[in-house]
VOGU-3710 file (C-alpha; in Angstrom, 3 decimals, decimal comma):
1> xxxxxxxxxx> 111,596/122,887/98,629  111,918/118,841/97,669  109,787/115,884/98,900  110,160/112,632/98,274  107,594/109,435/97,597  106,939/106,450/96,064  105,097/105,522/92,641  104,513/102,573/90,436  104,193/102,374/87,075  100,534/101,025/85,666
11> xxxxxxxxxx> 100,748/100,797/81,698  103,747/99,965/79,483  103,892/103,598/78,069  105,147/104,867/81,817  101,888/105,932/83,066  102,561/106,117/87,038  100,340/106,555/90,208  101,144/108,056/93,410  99,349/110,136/96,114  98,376/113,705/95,528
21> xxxxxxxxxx> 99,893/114,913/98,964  103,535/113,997/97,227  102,964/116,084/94,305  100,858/118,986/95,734  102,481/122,478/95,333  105,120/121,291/93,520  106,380/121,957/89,578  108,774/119,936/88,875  108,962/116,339/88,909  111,736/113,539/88,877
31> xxxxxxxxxx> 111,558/109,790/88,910  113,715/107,308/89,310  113,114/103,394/88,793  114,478/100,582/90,379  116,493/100,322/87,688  118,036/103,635/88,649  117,034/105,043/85,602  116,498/108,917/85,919  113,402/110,801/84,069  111,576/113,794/84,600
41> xxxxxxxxxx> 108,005/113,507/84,561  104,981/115,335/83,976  101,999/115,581/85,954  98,730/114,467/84,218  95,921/114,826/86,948  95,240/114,538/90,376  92,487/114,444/92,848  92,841/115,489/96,499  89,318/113,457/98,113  91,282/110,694/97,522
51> xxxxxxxxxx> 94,774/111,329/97,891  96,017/110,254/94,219  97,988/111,835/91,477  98,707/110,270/88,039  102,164/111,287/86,554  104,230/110,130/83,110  107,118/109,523/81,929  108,573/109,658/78,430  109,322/105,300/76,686  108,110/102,826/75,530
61> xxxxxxxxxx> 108,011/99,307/76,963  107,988/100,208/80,669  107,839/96,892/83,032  104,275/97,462/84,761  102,077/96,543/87,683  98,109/95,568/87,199  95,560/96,977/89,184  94,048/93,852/91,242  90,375/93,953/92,981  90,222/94,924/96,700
71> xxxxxxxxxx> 86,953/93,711/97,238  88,483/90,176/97,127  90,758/90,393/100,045  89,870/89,093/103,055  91,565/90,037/106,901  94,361/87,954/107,384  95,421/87,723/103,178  99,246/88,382/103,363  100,213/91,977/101,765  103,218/93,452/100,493
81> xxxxxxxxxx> 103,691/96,762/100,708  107,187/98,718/98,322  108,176/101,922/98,535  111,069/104,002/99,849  110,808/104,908/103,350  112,781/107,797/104,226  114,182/107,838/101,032  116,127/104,970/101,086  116,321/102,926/97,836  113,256/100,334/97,069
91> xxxxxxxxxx> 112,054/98,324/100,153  109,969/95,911/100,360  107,779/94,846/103,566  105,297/91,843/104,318  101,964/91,912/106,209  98,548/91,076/106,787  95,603/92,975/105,739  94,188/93,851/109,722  91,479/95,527/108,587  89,431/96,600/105,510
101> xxxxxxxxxx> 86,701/100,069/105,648  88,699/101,865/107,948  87,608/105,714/108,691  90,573/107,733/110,349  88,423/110,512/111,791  90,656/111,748/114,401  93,921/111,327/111,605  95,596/114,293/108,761  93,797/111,709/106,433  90,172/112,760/107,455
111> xxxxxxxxxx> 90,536/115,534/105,148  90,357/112,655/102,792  86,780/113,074/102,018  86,120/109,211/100,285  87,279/106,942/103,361  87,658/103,496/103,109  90,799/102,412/103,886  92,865/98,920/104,219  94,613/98,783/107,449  97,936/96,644/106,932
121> xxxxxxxxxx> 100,543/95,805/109,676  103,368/95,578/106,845  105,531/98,225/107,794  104,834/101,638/106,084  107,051/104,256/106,488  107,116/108,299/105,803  108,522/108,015/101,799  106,387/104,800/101,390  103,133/107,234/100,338  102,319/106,758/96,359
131> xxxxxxxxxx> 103,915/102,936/96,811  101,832/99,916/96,220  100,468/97,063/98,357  100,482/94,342/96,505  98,630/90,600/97,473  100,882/87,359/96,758  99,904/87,606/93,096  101,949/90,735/92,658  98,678/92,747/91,999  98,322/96,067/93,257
141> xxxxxxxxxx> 95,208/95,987/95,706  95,988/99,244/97,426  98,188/102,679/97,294  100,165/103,525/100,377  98,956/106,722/102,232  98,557/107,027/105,667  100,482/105,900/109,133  99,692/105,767/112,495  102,827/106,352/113,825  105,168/107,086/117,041
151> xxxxxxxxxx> 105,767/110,857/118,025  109,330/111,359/115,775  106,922/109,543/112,820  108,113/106,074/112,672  106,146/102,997/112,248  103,941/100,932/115,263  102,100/98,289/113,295  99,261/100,768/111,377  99,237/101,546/107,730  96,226/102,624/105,421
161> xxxxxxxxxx> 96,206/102,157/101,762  93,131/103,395/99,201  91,411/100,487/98,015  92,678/99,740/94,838  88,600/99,318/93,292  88,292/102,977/94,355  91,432/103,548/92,926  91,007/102,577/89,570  87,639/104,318/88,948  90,114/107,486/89,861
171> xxxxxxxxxx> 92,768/106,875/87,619  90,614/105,796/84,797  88,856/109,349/85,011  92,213/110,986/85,252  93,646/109,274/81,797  90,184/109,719/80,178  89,624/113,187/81,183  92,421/114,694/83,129  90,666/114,565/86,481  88,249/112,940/88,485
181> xxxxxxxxxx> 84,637/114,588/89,144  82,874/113,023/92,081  79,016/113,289/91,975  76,752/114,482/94,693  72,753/114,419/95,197  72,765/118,008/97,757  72,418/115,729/101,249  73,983/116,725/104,248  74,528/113,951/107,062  75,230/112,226/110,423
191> xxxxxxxxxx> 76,099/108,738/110,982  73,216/106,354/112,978  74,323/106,256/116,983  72,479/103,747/119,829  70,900/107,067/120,890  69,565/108,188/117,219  68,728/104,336/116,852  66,872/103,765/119,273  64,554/107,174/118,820  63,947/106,139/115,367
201> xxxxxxxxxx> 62,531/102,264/116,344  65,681/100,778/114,203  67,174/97,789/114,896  70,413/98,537/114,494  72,822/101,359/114,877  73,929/101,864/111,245  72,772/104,126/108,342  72,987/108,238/107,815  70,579/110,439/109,021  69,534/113,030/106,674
211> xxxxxxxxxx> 69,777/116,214/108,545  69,211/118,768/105,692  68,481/118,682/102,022  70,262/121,117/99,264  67,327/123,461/97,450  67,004/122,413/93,975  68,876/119,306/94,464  68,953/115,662/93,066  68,310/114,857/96,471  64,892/117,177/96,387
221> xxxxxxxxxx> 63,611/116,406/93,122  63,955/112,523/94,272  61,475/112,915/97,288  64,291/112,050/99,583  63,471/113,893/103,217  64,832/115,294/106,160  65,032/112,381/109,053  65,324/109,995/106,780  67,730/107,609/107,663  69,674/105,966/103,928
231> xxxxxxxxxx> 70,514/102,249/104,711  71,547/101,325/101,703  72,911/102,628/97,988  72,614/100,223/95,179  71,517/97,643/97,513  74,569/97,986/99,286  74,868/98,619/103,419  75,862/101,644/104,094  76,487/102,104/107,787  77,748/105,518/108,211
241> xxxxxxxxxx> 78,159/108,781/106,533  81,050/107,696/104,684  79,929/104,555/102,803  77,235/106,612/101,669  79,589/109,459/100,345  81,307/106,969/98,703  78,828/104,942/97,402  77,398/107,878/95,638  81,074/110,035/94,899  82,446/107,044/92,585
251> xxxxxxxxxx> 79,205/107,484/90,286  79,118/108,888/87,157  77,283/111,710/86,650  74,192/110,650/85,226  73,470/108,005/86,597  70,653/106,451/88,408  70,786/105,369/91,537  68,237/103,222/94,143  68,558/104,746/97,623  66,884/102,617/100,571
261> xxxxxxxxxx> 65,517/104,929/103,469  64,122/104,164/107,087  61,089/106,539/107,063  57,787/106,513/109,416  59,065/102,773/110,621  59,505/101,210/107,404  61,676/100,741/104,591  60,923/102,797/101,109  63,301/103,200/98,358  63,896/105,709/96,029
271> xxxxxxxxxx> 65,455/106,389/92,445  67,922/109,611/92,531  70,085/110,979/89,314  73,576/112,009/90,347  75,281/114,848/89,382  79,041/116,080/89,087  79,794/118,172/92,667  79,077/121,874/92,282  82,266/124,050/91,273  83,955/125,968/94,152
281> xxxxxxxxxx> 81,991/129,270/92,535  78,796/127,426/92,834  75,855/128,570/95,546  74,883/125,756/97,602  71,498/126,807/99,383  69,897/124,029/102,075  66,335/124,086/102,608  66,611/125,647/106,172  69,367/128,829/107,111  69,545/128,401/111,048
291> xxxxxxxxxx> 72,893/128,852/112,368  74,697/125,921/114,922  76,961/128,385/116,105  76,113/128,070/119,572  77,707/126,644/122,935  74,735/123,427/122,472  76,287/123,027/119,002  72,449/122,398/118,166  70,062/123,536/114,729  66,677/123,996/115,368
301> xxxxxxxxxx> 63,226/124,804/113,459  59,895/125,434/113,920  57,572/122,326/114,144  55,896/121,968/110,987  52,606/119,449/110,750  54,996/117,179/108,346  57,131/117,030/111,344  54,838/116,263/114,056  53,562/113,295/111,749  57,140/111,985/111,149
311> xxxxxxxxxx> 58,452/112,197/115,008  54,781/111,214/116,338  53,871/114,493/118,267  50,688/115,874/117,809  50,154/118,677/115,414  49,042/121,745/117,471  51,842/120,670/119,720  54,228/123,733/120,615  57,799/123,592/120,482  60,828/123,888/118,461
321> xxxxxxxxxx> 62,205/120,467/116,741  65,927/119,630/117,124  67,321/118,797/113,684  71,079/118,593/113,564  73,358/118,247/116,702  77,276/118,584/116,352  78,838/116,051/118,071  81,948/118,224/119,554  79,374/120,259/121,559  77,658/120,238/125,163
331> xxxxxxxxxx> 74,530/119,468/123,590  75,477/115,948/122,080  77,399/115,371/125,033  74,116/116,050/127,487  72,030/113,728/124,712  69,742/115,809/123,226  69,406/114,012/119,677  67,750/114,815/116,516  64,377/114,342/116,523  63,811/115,721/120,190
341> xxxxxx> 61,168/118,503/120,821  62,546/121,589/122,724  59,208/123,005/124,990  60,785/125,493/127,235  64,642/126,053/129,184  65,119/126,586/132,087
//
């Protein structure tokens, strides 16, 4: 089979970027400039959580585009977006950023596990993937990758790029090292809703509730604990579940990190050493084993003195504590919440 994308070309010695999903399950590799210049091109690294692939062609003296910093852009800063949409020859397509953080939840691009898109109404196109989006300086501040788009798959005014500051921690680790490792402390999450806010005495609805802690983890050693609610990495915000995977998955492994929690009313903040993500063959274990595979879609556990202290019930209280809830289920959807004591049914 053949597919066709878009690239650009990042160093003088034909180093080129584009998104994994153009390369994936494929050999052989072919790329023509705008030039039309034919080469064939080998494939140096990729990394599917974000969606990018680093390939290279043989020369010397290659024209380039520099990497330029997303965090600068602003909504309403004009973008540029080249590629070649349904395989036409090079195009090239003016915009506005609309948007900047974007999570596509209910989108193909979910699966990309490090979401933070730009959201640009220049018009994107299937082919344009891999292409850059470029600000008025002719610096690349984002890669092309996702659409919304119309039933047969054409454009309505909604295209995503990966922020080209996430980007370039990516491709650095690719050219270094031949791939990208992101690291991980062992935490597994929900984002903050008015519900969950509200039961917890915060003031706003932002943050990720920590619903279960890895054994043996980063995350464990730290003194980080279940129901507490992370507010901010590095001293940055981080208002959902995805900032905080980010925030954390760009990291070397190694490092140190300060983690600000929500805990018993106040705010605390601990230090936590990353690590690189477990291999596929690794055993992940959480601290607790029961199952949400039910038609509430809830996980529950016996109430523990720790617990009664944290969600203010007394301690020879009897019950079972609620501590995850999936949000697809008839539990979420009748509003029982983390946090809430189950006492009898029916």
């Amino acid at each position: 089979s053949i597919a066709l994308g878009s690239g650009f070309i990042i160093n003088s010695d034909g180093y080129i970027v584009t998104n994994n999903h153009v390369v994936k399950n494929f050999d052989l590799f072919t790329v023509t400039l705008s030039d039309g210049r034919d080469f064939d091109a080998k494939l140096i690294g990729t990394n599917e959580v974000t969606d990018l692939a680093v390939l290279k062609i043989e020369g010397k003296d290659f024209p380039y585009l520099q990497l330029g910093s997303s965090d600068d852009l602003d909504v309403g800063d004009w973008a540029i977006a080249i590629g070649s949409p349904f395989g036409t020859e090079v195009s090239l397509t003016v915009g506005v950023i609309s948007a900047k953080g974007r999570r596509l939840t209910d989108h193909p691009a979910k699966n990309h596990i490090l979401q933070d898109f730009i959201q640009t109404d220049a018009a994107i196109n299937p082919g344009n993937s891999g292409g850059p989006l470029l600000n008025t300086d002719g610096k690349v501040i984002g890669i092309n990758t996702a659409i919304r788009a119309t039933r047969d798959g054409g454009y309505i005014g909604m295209g995503f790029a990966i922020p080209s500051d996430l980007a370039t921690i990516v491709i650095d680790s690719i050219l270094e090292k031949g791939s990208f490792q992101r690291s991980y402390i062992g935490i597994y999450m929900q984002s903050i809703n008015p519900d969950l806010a509200a039961s917890f005495n915060l003031k706003r609805d932002e943050g990720a509730l920590i619903n279960d802690i890895v054994n043996n983890s980063p995350a464990s050693h730290a003194g980080l604990l279940q129901g507490d609610i992370i507010l901010k990495v590095n001293g940055k915000e981080t208002p959902d579940v995805y900032s905080v995977q980010t925030a954390i998955a760009l990291l070397q492994p190694g490092s140190k990190i300060s983690i600000q929690v929500w805990r018993d009313n106040k705010e605390i903040t601990l230090e936590v050493t990353v690590i690189a993500f477990p291999s596929k063959n690794s055993k992940i274990v959480s601290t607790k084993d029961e199952s949400m595979d039910n038609d509430l879609g809830i996980k529950v556990q016996n109430l523990t003195p720790q617990l009664a202290q944290r969600f203010n019930y007394k301690e020879d209280q009897e019950g079972v504590i609620i501590t995850k809830v999936d949000p697809s289920k008839t539990g979420a959807l009748s509003g029982l919440t983390p946090g809430l004591l189950i006492i009898s049914i029916n």
